[in-house]
Residue, then its C-alpha position, 0 to 999 in steps of 0.5 A: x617936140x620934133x625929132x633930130x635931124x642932126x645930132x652932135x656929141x661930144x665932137x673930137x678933131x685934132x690935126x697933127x696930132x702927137x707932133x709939134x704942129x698939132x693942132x685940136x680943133x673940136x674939145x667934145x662939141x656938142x649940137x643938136x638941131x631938130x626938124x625945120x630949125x635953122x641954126x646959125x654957126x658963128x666963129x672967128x675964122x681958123x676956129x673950125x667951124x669948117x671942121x665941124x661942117x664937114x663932120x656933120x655932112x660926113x665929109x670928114x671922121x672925128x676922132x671921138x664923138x658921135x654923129x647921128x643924121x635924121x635918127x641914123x647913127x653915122x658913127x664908124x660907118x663905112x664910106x660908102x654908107x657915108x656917101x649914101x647917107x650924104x645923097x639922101x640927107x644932106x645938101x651943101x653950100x660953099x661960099x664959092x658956088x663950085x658950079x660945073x662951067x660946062x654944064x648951064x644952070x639946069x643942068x647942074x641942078x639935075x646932075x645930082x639927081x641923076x646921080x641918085x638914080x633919078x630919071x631924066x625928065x624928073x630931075x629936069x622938072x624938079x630942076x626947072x621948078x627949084x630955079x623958078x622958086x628963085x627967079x632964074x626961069x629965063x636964065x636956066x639954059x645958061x651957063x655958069x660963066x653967063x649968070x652974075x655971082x647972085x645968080x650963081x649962088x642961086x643956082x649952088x642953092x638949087x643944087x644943093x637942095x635937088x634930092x630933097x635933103x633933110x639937112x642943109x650945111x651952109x659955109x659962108x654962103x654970101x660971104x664971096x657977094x656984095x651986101x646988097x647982093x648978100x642980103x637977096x640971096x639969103x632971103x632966097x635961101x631963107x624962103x627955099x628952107x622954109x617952104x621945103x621944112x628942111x633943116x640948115x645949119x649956116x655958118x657966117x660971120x655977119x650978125x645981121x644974117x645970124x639974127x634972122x635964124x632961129x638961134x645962133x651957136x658959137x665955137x668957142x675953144x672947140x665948144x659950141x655955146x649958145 
């Protein structure tokens, strides 16, 4: 059996907490997904699914729990460890694709890299070669507002995936596109995934898009079930 690449356990999330307005989102939440799994996170929305995202990605702290990416315990580290294990490990998605508008498709695929210390010419290959793999070869000089919201969401995958992640999180990833549209752009994500071996967990509230991952988990009273 393949090692973890992310490992979640015993989750807790309160906002608010001790005050009227408190909120506990996360009641010991516990996830494990192992090399090239893709896992769909399915909830209804305010559940906290968001939460437990950013968690995994180590953009937010629980108040309790562990957090292990690709067999390194996150737990209490630091934010600048954090912010490096986030540039090795893990590549994001959002509903919305968050692209720079200044900046055209390749290049908002290299910027990641170069952020990472990657070199110029490099970062413009692998930039290059992860927009050919979804079909934005003629489009990679334009910029953000020039490509459709299918081409966009393309380019938000490419991004996410420039420094070779082990993990991906996805937030919705089609849920801002029209079904048509939906479903070609997570068959794209689908096909990058499997050719790269990453991991993904996906969050989405269409059961047609769960039912082609590997398995599904539900949030349910802060809990992850499957």
């Amino acid at each position: 059996m393949s090692d973890p690449v992310l490992r979640l356990s015993a989750i807790e999330k309160t906002y608010n907490p001790g005050t009227p307005g408190e909120v506990r989102v996360l009641r010991g939440a516990d996830l494990t997904i192992r090399a090239g799994e893709v896992v769909a996170l399915v909830a209804p929305s305010g559940a906290g699914k968001s939460t437990l995202l950013h968690i995994a990605g180590l953009l937010d702290q629980p108040d309790a729990g562990g957090v292990e990416i690709a067999g390194q315990d996150m737990t209490g580290q630091s934010d600048r460890a954090c912010t490096a294990a986030r540039r090795r490990d893990v590549g994001f998605v959002y509903q919305f694709h968050h692209l720079l508008p200044e900046f055209t498709a390749e290049e908002n695929v290299a910027l990641p890299q170069l952020a990472n210390g990657e070199s110029r010419s490099r970062a413009r290959a692998r930039a290059l070669d992860l927009l050919a793999r979804v079909g934005l070869s003629t489009r990679a000089d334009h910029r953000p507002a020039a490509l459709s919201g299918g081409e966009q969401q393309r380019v938000a995958f490419c991004r996410a995936l420039a420094n070779a992640p082990r993990l991906l999180l996805a937030d919705e990833p089609t849920g801002n596109l029209d079904p048509a549209t939906a479903d070609h752009v997570f068959d794209t994500l689908m096909d990058l995934v499997a050719h790269t071996g990453m991991s993904a967990l996906i969050a989405t509230h269409n059961p047609d898009l769960a039912a082609r991952m590997n398995r599904t988990v539900r949030l349910e009273n802060g809990r992850l079930v499957s």
